[in-house]
N, C-alpha and C positions, 0 to 999 in steps of 0.2 A: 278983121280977118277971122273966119270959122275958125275952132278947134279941132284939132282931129278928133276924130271919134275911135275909143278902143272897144269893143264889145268884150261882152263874159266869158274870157275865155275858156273852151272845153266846157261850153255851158251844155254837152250834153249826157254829160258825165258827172255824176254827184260827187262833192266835194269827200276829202277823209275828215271822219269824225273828228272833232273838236279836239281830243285825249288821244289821239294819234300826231304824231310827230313824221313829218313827210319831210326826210333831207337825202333826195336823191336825183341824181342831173336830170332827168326827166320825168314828164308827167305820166304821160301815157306810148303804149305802144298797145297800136291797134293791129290786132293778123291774123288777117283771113285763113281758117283755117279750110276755107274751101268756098269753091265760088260754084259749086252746082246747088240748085233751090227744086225745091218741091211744091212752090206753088208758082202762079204766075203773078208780077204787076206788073198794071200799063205803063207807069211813073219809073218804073226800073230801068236798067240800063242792059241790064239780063235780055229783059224782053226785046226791047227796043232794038237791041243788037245783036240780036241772036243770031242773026247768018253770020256774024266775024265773031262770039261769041268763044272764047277758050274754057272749056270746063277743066276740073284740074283740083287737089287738095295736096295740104302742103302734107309732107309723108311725117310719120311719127320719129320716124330716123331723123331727118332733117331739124325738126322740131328739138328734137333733147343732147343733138348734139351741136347742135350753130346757135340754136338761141337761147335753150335753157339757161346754158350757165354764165348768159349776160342778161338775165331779163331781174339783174338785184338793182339793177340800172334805174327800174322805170317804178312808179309807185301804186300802177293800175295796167294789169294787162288784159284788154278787149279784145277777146277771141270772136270778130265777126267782121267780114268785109261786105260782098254781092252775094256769099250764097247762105244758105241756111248750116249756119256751124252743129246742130243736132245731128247731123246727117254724116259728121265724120265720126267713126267708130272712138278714133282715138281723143275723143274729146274731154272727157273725164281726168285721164292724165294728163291733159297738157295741162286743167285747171291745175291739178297738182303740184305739177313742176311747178308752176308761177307758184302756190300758194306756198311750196317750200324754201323760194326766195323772198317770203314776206312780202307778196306784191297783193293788194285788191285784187277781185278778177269778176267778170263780167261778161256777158255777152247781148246781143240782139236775137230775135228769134220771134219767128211767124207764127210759134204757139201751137203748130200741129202735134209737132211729139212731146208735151207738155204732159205726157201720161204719167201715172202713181209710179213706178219705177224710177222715170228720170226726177220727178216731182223730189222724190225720198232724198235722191242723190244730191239733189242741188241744195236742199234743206242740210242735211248730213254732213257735209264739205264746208257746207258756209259761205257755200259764194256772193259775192257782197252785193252782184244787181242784176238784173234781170230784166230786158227791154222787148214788151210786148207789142205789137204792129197791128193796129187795129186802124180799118178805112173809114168807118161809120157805127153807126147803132142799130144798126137793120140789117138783115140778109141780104136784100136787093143791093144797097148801095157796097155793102163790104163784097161781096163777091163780085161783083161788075168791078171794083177796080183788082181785088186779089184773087185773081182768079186761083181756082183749085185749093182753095181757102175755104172752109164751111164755116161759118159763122156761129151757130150755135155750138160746134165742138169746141171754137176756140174759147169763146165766154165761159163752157164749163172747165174746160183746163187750167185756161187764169183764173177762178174761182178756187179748184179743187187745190194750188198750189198758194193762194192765199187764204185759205182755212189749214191747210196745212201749217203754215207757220204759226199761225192763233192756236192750234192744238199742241205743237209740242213747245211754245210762248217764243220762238226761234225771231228777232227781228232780220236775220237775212234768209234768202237773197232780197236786197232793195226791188219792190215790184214797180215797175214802170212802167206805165203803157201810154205808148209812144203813136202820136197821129200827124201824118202829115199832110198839111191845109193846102188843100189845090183849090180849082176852083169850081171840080165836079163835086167837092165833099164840106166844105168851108160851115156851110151853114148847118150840119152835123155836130158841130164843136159845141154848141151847149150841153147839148145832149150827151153827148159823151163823155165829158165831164160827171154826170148823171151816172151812167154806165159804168166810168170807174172806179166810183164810189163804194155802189151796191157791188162790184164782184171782190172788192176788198182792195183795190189800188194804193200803194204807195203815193204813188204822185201820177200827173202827167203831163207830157211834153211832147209840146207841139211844135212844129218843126216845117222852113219852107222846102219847094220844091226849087233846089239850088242848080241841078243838073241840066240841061234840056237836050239832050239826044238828037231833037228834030224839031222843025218846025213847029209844028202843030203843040208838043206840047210844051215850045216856049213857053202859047197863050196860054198854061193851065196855073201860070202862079198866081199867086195872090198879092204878094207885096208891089209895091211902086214908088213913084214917087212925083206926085202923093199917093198912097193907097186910097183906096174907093173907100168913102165916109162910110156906106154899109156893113163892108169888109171889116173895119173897125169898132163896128157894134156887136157884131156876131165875136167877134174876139173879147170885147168887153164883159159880153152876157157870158161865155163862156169861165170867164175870171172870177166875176160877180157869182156864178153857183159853185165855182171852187171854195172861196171866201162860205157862201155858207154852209156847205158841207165838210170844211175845216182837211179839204185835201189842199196837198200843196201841189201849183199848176206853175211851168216855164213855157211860156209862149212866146217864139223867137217874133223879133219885131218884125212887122211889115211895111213900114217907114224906110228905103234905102239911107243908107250914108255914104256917099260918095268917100271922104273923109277915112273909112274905118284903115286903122292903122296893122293890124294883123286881124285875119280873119279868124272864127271859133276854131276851127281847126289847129291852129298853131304850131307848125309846124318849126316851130323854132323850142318847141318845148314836148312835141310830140313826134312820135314818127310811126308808119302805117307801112306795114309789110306782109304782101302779096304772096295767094299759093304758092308763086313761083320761087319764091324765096329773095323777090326785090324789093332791096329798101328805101322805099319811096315819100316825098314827101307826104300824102294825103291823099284818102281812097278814089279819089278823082285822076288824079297825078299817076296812079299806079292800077290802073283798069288793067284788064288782061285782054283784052281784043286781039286780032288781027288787023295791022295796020294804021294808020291814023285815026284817032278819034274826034268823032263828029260832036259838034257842041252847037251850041245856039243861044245871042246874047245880043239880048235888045230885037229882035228878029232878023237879027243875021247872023250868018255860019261863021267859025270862029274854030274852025276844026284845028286841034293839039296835038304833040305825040306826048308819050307816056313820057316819062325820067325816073332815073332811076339814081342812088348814090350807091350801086353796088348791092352784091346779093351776098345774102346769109354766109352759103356755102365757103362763100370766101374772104367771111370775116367780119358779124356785125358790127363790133367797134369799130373797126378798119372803116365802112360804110358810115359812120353815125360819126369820125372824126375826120374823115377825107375830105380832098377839096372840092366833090364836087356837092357835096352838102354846105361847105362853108359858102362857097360860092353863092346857093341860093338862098339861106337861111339871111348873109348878110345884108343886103336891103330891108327885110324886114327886121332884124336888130334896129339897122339904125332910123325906122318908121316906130318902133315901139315905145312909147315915151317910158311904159311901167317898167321897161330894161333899162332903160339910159333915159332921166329926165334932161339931160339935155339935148335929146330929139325934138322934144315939145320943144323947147327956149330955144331950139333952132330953125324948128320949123316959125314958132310967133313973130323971129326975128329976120330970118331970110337971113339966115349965117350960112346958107349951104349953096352958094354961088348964086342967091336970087329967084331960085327955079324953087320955091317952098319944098312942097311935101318929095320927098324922093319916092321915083315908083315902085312897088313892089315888083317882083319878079317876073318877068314876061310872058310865062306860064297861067299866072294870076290876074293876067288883067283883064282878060276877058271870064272872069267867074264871077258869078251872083255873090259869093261867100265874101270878096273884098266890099262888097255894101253894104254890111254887117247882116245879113238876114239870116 
């Protein structure tokens, strides 16, 4: 009998330092504080569904009075969902609120308004990480997938905001630059390893294409199972110049696992809350479209609707303790061996009416992230 497989969890999110003491019910709470973007990618969901597409940011009013003063809750609040969080004015303070409930704070970001003013700020505040979106090592290939993205601006921006912290000795914000391996950019990854060296990277993390919008770019992942021996090499080389450039590199596996028992997201110990002010399992679960959402798994449609356990406005906890979060979180409780070891010694034993592993949520069974990539 296989074991189940648990992957790292919230492996995209740096752990709290070793001299920090993390005892609060939740990990993270990720929220879009807007889902309109300033650039374009082909790989996004932005793009791809632009005609049912909701643009939308969550208001500052909403922000400081429905979440602020429950976010002592969580021990990492990730202000980014689908669109570029730079771009909401009120961005500055929400880090604030979070950082005056003693929570980490962090976001993602395309690196456009990465200019000396925001740079100072992010340094000044101390926010703890910083997740930069880089497609390639070249103009050609980074523009062709990010579109309205200029390549050269952003290399100097990630540059000038890590010289900045070597000048005033500041180890935050965590500088991260962040790629994701398709199959138009895969063989990039050495290289850019390279790249993240010389503009002064923290680390980097590499990440698959878990989404598939449409057909077409079902075929743009890379993992499998088996992945392609080449695919493996180019990931290996890419590890191999981490190792001797003495950066640290997480490269999600591209090996599926059928098996994985909660996906990185973890929604049993995180939760991801929408402009709209929906608290939803996970930035997939909680897209803001019009209408059902289209997906594509294994090369067929597999279209979802959103879910939601209730909005801000009417009562985070209320949402984060109701039934209809219990309801979904509970299969994967009892799929999590690292929650309850006796999951594992139920599943090795077939103590659960003979049906082994119990399935995760029916929302989750058609996503790449239950194969642990």
């Amino acid at each position: 009998m296989k074991i189940p497989f648990l992957p790292n969890l919230a492996n995209f999110f740096p752990k709290p330092p070793a001299d920090k003491k993390v005892d609060r019910p939740f990990k993270v709470a990720q929220i879009e504080v807007t889902s309109r973007c300033s650039t374009g990618c082909v790989f996004c969901p932005h793009d791809a569904l632009s005609h049912r597409w909701a643009d939308g940011d969550i208001s500052l009013e909403t922000y400081r009075e429905h979440i602020a003063p429950h976010l002592g809750l969580f021990d990492l609040v990730y202000l980014q969902g689908w669109g570029e969080p730079m771009l909401h004015e009120g961005l500055w303070e929400m880090l604030g609120m979070a950082q005056a409930k003693g929570c980490r704070t962090g976001f993602t970001t395309n690196g456009t308004w990465l200019l000396e003013e925001q740079n100072r700020k992010l340094v000044d505040m101390g926010v703890d990480m910083i997740s930069v979106s880089f497609a390639g090592t070249a103009a050609p290939v980074h523009q062709a997938l990010r579109t309205n993205s200029k390549f050269a601006d952003l290399c100097r921006n990630f540059e000038s905001l890590a010289n900045l912290k070597k000048q005033t000795g500041s180890a935050r914000p965590w500088l991260e630059l962040h790629f994701l391996m398709t199959r138009a950019n895969l063989d990039e990854f050495p290289a850019l390893v390279e790249l993240a060296a010389s503009l002064g990277a923290d680390e980097v993390v590499a990440t698959n294409l878990a989404y598939s919008p449409s057909l077409e770019l079902d075929g743009k992942h890379v993992f499998g199972d088996p992945p392609l021996e080449e695919d493996l090499a180019i990931v290996a080389r890419a590890k191999a110049n981490a190792e001797q450039l003495n950066i640290p590199i997480r490269a999600y596996p591209l090996q599926t696992e059928p098996n994985t028992l909660v996906c990185d997201a973890d929604p049993v110990n995180t939760v991801y809350i929408n402009h709209r002010g929906e608290v939803t399992p996970c930035v997939y679960l909680g897209l803001t479209v019009h209408g059902q959402v289209p997906r594509y798994f294994h090369g067929e449609a597999r279209p979802f609707d959103t879910l939601s356990f209730g909005n801000v406005r009417d009562g985070l906890p209320q949402a984060l303790q109701g039934r209809e979060r219990s309801k979904f979180i509970e299969p994967l409780k009892r799929r999590n061996a690292s929650a309850s070891p006796l999951a594992l010694f139920s599943y090795m034993t077939e103590q659960n009416g003979g049906d082994g592993l119990s399935n995760p949520p029916a929302a989750c069974q058609s996503c790449y992230k239950m194969l642990g990539i």
